[in-house]
C-alpha positions as CSV (number, residue, x, y, z in Angstrom):
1,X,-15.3,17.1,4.6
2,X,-13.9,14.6,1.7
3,X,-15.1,17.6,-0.6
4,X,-13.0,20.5,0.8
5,X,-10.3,18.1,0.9
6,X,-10.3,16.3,-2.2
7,X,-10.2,19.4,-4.1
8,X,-7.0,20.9,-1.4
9,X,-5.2,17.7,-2.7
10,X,-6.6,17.5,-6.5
11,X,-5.3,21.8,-6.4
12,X,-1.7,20.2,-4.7
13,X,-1.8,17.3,-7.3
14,X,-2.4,19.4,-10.5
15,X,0.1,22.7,-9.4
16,X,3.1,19.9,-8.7
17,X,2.3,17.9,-12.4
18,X,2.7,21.2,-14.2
19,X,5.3,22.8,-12.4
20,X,7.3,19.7,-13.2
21,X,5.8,19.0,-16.5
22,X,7.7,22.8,-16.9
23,X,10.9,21.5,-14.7
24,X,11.8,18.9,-17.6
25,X,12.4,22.0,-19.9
26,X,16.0,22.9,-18.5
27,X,16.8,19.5,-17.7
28,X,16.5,18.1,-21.1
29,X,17.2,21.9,-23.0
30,X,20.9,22.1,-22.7
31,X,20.2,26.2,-23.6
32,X,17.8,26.5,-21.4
33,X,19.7,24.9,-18.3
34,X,23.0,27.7,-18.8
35,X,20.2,30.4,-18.6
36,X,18.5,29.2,-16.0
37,X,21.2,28.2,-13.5
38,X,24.1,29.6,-15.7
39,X,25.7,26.1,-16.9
40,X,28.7,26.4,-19.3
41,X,30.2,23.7,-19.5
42,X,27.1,20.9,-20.5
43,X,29.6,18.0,-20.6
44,X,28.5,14.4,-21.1
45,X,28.5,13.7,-17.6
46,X,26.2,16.6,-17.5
47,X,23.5,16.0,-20.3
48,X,23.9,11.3,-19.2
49,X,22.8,12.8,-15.3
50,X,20.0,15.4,-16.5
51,X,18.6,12.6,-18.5
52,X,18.6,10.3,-15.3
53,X,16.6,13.3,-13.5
54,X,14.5,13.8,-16.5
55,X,13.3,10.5,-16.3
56,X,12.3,10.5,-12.8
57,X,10.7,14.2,-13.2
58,X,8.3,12.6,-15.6
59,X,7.6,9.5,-13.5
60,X,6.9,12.4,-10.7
61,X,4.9,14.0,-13.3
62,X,3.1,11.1,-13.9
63,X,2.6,10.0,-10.3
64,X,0.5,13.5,-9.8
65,X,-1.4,13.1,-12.2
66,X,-2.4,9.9,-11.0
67,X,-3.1,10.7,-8.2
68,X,-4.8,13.5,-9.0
69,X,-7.7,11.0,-10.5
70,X,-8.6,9.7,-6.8
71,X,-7.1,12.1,-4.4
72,X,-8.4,10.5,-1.1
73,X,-7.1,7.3,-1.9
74,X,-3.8,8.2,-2.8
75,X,-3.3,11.0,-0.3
76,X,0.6,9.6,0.8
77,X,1.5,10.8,-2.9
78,X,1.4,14.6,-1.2
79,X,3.7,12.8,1.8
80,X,6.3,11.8,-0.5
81,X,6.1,14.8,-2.8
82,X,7.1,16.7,0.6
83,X,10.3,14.2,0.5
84,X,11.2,15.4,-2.8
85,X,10.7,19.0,-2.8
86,X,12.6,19.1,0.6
87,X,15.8,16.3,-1.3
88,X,15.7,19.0,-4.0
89,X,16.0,21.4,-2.0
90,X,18.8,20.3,0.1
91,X,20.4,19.3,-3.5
92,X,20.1,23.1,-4.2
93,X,21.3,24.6,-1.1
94,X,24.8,22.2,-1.8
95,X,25.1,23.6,-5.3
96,X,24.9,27.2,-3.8
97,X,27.1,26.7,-0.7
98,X,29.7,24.5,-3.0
99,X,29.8,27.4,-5.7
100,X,28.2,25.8,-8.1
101,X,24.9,28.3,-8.6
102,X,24.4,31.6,-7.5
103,X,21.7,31.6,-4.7
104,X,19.8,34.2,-7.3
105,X,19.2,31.5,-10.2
106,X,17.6,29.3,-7.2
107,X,15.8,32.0,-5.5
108,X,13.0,31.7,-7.7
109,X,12.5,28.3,-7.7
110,X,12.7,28.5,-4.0
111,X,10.0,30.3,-3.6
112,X,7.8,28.1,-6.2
113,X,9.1,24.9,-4.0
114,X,7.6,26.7,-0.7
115,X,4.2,27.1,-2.0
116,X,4.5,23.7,-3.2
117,X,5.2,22.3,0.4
118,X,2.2,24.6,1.8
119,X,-0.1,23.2,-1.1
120,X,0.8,19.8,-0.5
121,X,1.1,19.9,3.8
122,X,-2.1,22.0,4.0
123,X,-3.8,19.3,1.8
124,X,-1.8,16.4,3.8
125,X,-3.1,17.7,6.8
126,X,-6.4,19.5,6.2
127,X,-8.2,16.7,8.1
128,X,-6.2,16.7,10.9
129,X,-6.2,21.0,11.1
130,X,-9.9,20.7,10.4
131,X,-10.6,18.6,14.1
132,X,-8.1,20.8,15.8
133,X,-10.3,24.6,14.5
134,X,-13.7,22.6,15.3
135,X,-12.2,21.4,18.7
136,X,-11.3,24.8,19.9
137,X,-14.5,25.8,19.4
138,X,-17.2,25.8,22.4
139,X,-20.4,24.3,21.3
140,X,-22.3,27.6,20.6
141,X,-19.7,28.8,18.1
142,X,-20.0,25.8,15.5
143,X,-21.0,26.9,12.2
144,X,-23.1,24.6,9.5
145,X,-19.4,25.1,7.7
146,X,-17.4,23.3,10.2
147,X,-19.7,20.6,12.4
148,X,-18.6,17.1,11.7
């Protein structure tokens, strides 16, 4: 069982480290931030505040890969990755309904954040799902696969 489920959480682990190892691009590449989400006006504020959140993408960056070394033992990592995907997100949705974005730019990146939160909940959880699908099962229909 640790097998199948170290390597759900190592594939969550790595996939979040590059995608935002890649995220730090248009935060810290003023040009790459107006085509992205269609920024014109990169003011101080702007660039001061996208350094802040560059700094914490790394440490997130970081944190992955960390974890990534003994993914059993640091399993909660996936728990609060969920936190941030989902804080992003809501970030997002704000920037759409305020005006800011159109929902188009962020479409994408939608899409990569809820393949993210499957990755990282079906890793999260894979134990849990695992004793539920062996549980249904009468005695007669337990594989090799999936007995305890």
């Amino acid at each position: 069982m640790n097998d199948r489920e170290s390597r759900l959480l190592r594939r969550a682990f790595l996939v979040g480290a590059l995608t935002d190892a890649v995220a730090l691009v248009p935060m810290l590449v003023p040009g790459a931030a107006s085509l992205l989400w269609g920024f014109d006006d990169l003011n101080a504020g702007y660039r001061f505040a996208m350094g802040y959140g560059a700094s914490l993408m790394l440490g997130w960056t970081v944190l992955l890969a960390w974890a990534y070394q003994a993914p059993i033992e640091r399993r909660f990592v996936a728990v609060l990755t969920v936190v941030v995907i989902i804080g992003l997100v809501a970030t997002e949705v704000v920037a759409v309904v305020s005006g800011d974005v159109a929902a188009w730019r962020l479409a994408p990146t939608w899409c990569l954040q809820a393949v993210l939160l499957g990755l990282f909940a079906d890793a999260f959880h894979y134990p849990a799902l695992r004793g539920m699908a062996v549980s249904s099962q009468t005695p007669g229909q337990q594989t090799s696969q999936n007995k305890p």
